[in-house]
VOBA-181950 format. One record per residue (C-alpha): residue in three letters; z, y, x. Coordinates in Angstrom, 1 decimal. Example, Ala and Ser with C-alpha at 12.3 -4.5 7.8 and 13.67 -1.06 7.14 Angstrom:
BEGIN
 numar     c3     c2     c1
   Ala    7.8   -4.5   12.3
   Ser    7.1   -1.1   13.7
//
This chain:
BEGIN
 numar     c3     c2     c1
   Unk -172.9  -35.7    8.0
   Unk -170.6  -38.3    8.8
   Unk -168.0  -37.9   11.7
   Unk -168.4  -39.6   15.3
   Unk -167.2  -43.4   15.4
   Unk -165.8  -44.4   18.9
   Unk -168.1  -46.9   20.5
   Unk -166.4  -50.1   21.1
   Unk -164.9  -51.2   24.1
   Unk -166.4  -48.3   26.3
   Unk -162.8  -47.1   27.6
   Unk -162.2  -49.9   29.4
   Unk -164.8  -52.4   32.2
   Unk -165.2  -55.6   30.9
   Unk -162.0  -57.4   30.6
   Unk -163.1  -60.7   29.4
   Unk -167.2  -62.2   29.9
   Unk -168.9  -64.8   28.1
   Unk -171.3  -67.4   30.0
   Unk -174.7  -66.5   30.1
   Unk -176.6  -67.9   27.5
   Unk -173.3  -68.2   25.4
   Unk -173.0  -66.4   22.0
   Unk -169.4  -67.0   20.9
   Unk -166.6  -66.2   22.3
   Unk -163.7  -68.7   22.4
   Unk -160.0  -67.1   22.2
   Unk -157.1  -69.8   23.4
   Unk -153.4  -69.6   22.5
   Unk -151.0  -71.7   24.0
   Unk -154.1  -74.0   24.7
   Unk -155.6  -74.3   21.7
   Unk -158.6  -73.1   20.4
   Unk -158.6  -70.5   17.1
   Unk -161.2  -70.7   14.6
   Unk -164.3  -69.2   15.9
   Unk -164.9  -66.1   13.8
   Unk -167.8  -65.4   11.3
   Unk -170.9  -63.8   12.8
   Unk -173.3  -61.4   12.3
   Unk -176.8  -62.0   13.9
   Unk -178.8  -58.7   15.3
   Unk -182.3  -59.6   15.7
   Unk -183.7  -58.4   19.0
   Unk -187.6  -58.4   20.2
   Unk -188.6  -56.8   23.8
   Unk -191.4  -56.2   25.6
   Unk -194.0  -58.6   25.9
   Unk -193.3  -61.0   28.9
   Unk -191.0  -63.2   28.9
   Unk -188.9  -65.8   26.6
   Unk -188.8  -64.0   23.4
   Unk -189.8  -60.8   25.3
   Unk -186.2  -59.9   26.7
   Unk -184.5  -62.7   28.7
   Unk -183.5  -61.3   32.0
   Unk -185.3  -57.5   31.3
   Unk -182.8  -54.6   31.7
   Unk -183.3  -53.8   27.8
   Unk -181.9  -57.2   27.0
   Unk -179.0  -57.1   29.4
   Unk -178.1  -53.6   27.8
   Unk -177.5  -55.5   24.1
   Unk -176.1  -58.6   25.8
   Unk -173.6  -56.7   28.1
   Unk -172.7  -54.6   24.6
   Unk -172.4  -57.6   22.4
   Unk -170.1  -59.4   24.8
   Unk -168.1  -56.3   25.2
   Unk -167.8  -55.8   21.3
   Unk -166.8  -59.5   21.0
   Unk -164.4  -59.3   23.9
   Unk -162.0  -57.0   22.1
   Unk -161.9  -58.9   19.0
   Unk -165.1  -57.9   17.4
   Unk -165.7  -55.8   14.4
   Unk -163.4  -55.5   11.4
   Unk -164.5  -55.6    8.0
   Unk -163.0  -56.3    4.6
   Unk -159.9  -57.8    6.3
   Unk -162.2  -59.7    8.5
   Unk -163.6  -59.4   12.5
   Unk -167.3  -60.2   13.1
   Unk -168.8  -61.4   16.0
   Unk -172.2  -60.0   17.2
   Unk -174.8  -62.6   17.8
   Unk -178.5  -62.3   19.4
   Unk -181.5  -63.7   17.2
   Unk -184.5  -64.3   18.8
   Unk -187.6  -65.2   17.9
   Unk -190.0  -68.4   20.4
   Unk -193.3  -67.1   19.0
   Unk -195.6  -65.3   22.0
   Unk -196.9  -61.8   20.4
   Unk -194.2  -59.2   19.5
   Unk -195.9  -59.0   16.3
   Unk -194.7  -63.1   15.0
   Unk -191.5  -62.2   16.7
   Unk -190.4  -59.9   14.5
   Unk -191.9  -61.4   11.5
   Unk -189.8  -64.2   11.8
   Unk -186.6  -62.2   12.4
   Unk -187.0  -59.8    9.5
   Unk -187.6  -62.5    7.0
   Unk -184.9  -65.2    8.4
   Unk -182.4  -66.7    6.5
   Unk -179.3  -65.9    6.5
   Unk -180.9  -62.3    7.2
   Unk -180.3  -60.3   10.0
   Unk -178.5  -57.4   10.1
   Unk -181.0  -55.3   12.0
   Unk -183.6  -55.4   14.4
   Unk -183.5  -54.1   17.6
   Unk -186.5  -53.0   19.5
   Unk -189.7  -53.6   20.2
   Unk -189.2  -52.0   23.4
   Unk -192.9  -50.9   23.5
   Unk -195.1  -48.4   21.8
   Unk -197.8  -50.6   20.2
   Unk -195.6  -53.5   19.3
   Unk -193.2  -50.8   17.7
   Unk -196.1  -49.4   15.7
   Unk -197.3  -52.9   14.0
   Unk -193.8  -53.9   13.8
   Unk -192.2  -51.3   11.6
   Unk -194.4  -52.7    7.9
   Unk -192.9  -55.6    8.7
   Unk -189.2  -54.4    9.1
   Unk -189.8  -52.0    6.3
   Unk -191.3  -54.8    3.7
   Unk -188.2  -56.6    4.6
   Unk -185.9  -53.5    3.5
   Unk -184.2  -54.1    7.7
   Unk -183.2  -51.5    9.6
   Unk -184.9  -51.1   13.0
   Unk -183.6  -49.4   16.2
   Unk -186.1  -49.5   18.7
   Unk -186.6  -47.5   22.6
   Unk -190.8  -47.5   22.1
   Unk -191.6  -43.6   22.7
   Unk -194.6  -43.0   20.5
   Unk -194.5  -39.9   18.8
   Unk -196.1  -41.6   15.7
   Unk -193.1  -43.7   15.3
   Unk -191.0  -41.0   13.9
   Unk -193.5  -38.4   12.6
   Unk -192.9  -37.7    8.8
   Unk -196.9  -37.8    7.9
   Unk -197.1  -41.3    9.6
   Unk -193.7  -43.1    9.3
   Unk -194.1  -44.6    5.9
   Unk -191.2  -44.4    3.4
   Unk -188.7  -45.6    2.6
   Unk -187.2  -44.8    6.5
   Unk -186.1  -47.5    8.0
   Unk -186.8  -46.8   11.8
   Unk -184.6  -44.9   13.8
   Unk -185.2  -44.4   17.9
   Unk -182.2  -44.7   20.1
   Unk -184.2  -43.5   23.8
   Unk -185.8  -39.7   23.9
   Unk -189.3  -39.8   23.0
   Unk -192.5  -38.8   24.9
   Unk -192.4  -35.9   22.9
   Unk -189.1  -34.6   23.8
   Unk -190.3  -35.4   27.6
   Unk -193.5  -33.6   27.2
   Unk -192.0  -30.4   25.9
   Unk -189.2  -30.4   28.6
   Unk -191.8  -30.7   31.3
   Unk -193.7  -28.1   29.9
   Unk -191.2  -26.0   29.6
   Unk -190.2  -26.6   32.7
   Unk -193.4  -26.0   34.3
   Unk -194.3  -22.5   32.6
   Unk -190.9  -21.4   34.4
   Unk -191.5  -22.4   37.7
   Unk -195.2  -22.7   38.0
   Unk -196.2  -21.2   41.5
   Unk -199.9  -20.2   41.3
   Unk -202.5  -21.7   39.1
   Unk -201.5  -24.6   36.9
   Unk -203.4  -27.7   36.9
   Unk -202.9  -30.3   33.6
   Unk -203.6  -33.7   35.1
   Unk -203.8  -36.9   32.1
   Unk -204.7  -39.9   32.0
   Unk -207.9  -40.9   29.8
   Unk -206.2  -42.9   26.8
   Unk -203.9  -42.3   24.3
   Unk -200.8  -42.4   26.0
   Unk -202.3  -39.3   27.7
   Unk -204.1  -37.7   25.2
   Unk -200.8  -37.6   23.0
   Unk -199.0  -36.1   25.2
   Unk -201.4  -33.4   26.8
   Unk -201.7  -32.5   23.1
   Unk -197.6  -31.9   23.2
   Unk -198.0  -30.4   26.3
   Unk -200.5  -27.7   26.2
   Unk -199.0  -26.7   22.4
   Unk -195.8  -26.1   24.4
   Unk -197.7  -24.3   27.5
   Unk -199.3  -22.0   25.0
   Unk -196.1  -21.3   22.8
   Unk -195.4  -20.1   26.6
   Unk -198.8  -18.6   26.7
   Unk -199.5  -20.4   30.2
   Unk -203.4  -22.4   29.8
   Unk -203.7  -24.0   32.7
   Unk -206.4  -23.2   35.4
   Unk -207.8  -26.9   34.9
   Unk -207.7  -29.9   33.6
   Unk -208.3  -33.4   35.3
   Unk -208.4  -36.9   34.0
   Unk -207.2  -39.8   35.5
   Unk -209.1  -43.4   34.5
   Unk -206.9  -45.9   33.6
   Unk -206.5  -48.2   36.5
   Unk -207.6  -45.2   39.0
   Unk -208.3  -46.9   42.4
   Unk -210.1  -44.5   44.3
   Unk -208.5  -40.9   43.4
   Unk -211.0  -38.7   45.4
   Unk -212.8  -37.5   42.5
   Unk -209.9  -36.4   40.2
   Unk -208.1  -34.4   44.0
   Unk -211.0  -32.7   44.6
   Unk -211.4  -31.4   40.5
   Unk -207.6  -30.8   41.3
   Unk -208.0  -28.9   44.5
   Unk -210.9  -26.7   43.8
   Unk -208.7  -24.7   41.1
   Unk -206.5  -24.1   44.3
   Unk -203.1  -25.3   42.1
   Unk -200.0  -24.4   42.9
   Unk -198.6  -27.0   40.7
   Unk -200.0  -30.3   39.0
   Unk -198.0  -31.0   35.5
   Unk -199.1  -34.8   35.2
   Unk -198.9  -37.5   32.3
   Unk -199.9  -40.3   33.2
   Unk -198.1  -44.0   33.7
   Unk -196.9  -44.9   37.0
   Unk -199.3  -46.4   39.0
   Unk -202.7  -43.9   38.2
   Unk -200.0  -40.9   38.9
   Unk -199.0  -42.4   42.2
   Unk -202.5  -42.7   43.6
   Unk -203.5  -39.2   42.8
   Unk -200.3  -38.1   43.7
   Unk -201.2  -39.7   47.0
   Unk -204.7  -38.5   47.2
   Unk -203.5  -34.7   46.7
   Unk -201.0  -35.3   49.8
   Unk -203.5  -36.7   52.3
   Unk -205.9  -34.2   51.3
   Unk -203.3  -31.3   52.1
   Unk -202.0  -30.5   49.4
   Unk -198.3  -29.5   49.5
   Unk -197.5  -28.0   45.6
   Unk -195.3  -28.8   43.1
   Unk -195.9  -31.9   41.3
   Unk -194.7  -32.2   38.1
   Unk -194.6  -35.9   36.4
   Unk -193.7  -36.6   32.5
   Unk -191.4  -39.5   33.2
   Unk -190.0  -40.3   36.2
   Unk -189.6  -43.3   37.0
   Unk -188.0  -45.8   40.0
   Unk -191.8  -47.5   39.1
   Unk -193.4  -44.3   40.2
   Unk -191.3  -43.6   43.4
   Unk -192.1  -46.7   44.6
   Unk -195.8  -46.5   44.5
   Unk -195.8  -42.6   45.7
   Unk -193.6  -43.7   48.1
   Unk -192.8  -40.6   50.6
   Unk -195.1  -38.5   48.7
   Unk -193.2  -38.3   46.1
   Unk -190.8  -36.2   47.9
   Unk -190.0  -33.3   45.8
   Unk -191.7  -34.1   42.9
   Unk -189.9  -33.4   39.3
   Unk -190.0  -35.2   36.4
   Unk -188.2  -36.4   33.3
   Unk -185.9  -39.3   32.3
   Unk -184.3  -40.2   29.4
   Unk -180.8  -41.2   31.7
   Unk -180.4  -42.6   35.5
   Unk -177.4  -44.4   36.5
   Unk -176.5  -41.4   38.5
   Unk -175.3  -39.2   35.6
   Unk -172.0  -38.1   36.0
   Unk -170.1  -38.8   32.9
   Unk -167.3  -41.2   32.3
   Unk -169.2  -42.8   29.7
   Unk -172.2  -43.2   31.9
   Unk -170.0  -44.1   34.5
   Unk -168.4  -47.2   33.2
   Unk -171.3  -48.3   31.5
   Unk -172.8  -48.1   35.5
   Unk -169.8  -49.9   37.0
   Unk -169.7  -53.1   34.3
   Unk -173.3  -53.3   34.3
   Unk -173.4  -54.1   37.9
   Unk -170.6  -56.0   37.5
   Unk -172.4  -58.3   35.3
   Unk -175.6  -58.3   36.5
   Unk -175.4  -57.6   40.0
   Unk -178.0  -54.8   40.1
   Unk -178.4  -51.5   38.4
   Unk -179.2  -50.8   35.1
   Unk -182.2  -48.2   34.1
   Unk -183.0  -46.1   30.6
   Unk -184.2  -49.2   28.9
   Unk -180.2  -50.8   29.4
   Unk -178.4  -47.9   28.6
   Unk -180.8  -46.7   25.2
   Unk -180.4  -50.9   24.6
   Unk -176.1  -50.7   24.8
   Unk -176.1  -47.5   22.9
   Unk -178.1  -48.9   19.8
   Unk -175.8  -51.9   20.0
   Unk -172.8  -49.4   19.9
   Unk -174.4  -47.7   17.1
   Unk -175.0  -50.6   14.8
   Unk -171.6  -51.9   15.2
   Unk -169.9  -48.4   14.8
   Unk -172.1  -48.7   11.7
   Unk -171.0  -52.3   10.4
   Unk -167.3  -51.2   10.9
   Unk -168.2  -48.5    8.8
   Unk -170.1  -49.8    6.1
   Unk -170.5  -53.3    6.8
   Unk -173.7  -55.6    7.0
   Unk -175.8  -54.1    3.4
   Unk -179.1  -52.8    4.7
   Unk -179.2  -49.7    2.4
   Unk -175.8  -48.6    3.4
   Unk -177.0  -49.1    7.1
   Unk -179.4  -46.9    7.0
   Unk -177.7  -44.4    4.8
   Unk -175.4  -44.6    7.6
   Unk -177.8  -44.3   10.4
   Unk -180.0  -41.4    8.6
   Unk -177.0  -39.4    8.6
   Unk -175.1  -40.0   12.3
   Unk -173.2  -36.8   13.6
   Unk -172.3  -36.5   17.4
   Unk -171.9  -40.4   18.4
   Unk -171.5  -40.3   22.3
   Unk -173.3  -42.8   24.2
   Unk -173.8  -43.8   27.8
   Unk -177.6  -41.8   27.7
   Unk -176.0  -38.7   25.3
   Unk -174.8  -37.5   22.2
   Unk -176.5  -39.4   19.1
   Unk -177.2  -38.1   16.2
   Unk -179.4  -37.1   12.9
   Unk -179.7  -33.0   14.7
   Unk -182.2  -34.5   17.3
   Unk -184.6  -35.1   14.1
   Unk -184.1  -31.6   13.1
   Unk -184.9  -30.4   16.5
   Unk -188.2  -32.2   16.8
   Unk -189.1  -31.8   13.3
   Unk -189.4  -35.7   13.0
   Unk -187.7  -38.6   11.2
   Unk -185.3  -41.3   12.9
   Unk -185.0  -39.8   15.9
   Unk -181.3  -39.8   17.0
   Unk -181.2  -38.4   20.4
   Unk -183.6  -35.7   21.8
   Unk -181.8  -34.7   25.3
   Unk -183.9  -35.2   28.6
   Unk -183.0  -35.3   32.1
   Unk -185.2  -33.0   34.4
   Unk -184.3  -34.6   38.0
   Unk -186.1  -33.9   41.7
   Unk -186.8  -36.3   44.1
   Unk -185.1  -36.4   47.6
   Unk -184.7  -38.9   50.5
   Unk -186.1  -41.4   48.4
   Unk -183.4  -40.6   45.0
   Unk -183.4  -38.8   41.8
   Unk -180.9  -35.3   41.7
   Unk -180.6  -33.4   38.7
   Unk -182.0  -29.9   38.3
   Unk -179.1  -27.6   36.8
   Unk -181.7  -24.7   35.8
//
């Protein structure tokens, strides 16, 4: 294993910024402008909206806020040499020709960062592994890091928990606290099928089977039928996987028909809260990291984030800066050669980030491959915010 790097530039809020939309940094003496230093370009593909899938989304202002940071103090040395970190992006529309031309540009990249999204992820790592580039991405699938589906040689590695790690906290979770029968609500696609499968393998390690299960369409308008299902097994708790919107409605539903139990959501989300609105009072759920963890690290990440951006940053930003730290920590170390790269990344030991503690264990714990950080936050909701739960 090799021993923790510092992240760069974390000790400190941002002392110097660049312009938006700038990707060197200019350092004057006495007036004069030095050379501009040598550069290393990180190519980096987001979700699916927007120029080249990331302008203004929180995942692209997490790399952005991490490269100007790193480029602020001077870069990153190697061979007698400081580097600059640059953003490549891609004009095509689909994720897909996004990172097909990123992985095969030339001069090459050094590494790919993202998709941010599960399906883009999935048809994009072929690509990034025919090129031989290394690829740090925040998509949760399961299938992205599970040995008999990852292809070889590894090239992948995931820098935001995964929906398994979620699923399994939840469950675990729920078969300690459950009051009365347990209801397993999921919504009818693969998102939800994935992780109910997660789920009720972790429920019977636990040997809890829930009273019920209900599933939600996908694009659930009218939740009547899936509440009553729900309500006649007379639940004391509702574990539910399901994305945002379809869990708010039902979530909605089960309050205005009477229901007052313990509602149990796989990701959290300020999405989620929103659309529940005050139902979602007291509802627990998972996150990866929310700006309200108390850390230093998370702390000044927070503080410069705002600072920068004038609003606050969410999972996607901080797993986004933390990948950035990672893969410079990583050119300092071995410099820009692919294979070393992922030598380097395949064996990370205890890097701390603004979302946790990064490193090749959080493989080990899930039994997967390229997964670098496996730690969840299990958080209630109260007066309209997210609080951790201590037990």
């Amino acid at each position: 294993m090799r021993s923790r790097i510092v992240p760069f530039a974390l000790a400190a809020v941002i002392s110097v910024m660049v312009l938006p939309g700038c990707s060197k940094l200019r350092q004057f003496v006495g007036g004069v402008p030095t050379a501009t230093p040598p550069a290393w370009q990180v190519g980096i593909v987001g979700a699916s909206w927007g120029p080249a899938g990331l302008e203004g989304s929180y995942s692209g202002n997490g790399a952005q806020l991490a490269m100007e940071q790193i480029n602020a103090h001077g870069g990153i040395p190697w061979q007698g040499q400081h580097y600059h970190l640059t953003p490549a992006y891609s004009g095509a529309q689909a994720p897909a020709d996004r990172v097909r031309d990123l992985v095969f540009r030339n001069p090459p990249i050094v590494a790919l960062l993202g998709p941010d999204e599960s399906d883009a992820a999935l048809a994009a790592l072929p690509l990034a592994q025919g090129a031989h580039i290394p690829m740090l991405t925040l998509a949760g699938a399961p299938e992205l890091t599970d040995p008999a589906k990852n292809q070889s040689p590894q090239m992948l590695f995931r820098t935001r928990s995964s929906q398994a790690a979620s699923a399994r906290a939840v469950a675990a979770y729920a078969a300690q606290h459950s009051n009365g029968p347990l209801v397993l609500a999921v919504i009818d696609n693969d998102y939800g099928h994935t992780g109910a499968s997660i789920i009720s393998s972790a429920l019977s390690a636990t040997h809890v089977t829930p009273a019920a299960s209900v599933m939600l369409p996908p694009g659930l308008d009218d939740p009547s039928a899936p509440v009553e299902q729900a309500m006649a097994a007379h639940p004391g708790t509702i574990l539910c996987w399901s994305t945002e919107a379809e869990a708010a409605r039902f979530l909605s539903g089960l309050r205005v028909a009477g229901w007052q139990g313990q509602f149990i959501l796989g990701q959290m989300d300020p999405d989620f809260m929103a659309l529940a609105g005050s139902a979602a009072e007291g509802a627990v759920g998972a996150e990866a990291w929310y700006p309200q963890v108390a850390s230093q690290t998370s702390r000044q990440f927070v503080a410069a984030y705002v600072q920068r951006f004038g609003m606050q940053p969410d999972e996607h930003a901080a797993a986004m800066y933390d990948a950035v730290q990672i893969l410079a920590a990583a050119l300092a170390a071995v410099g820009p050669n692919h294979d070393a790269l992922v030598r380097y990344l395949a064996d990370l030991n205890n890097f701390a980030g603004v979302a946790g503690t990064y490193g090749a264990s959080a493989s080990q714990a899930l039994g997967t491959s390229g997964d670098l950080i496996a730690s969840v936050h299990l958080v209630r909701v109260q007066s309209g915010q997210v609080s951790e739960i201590n037990s």
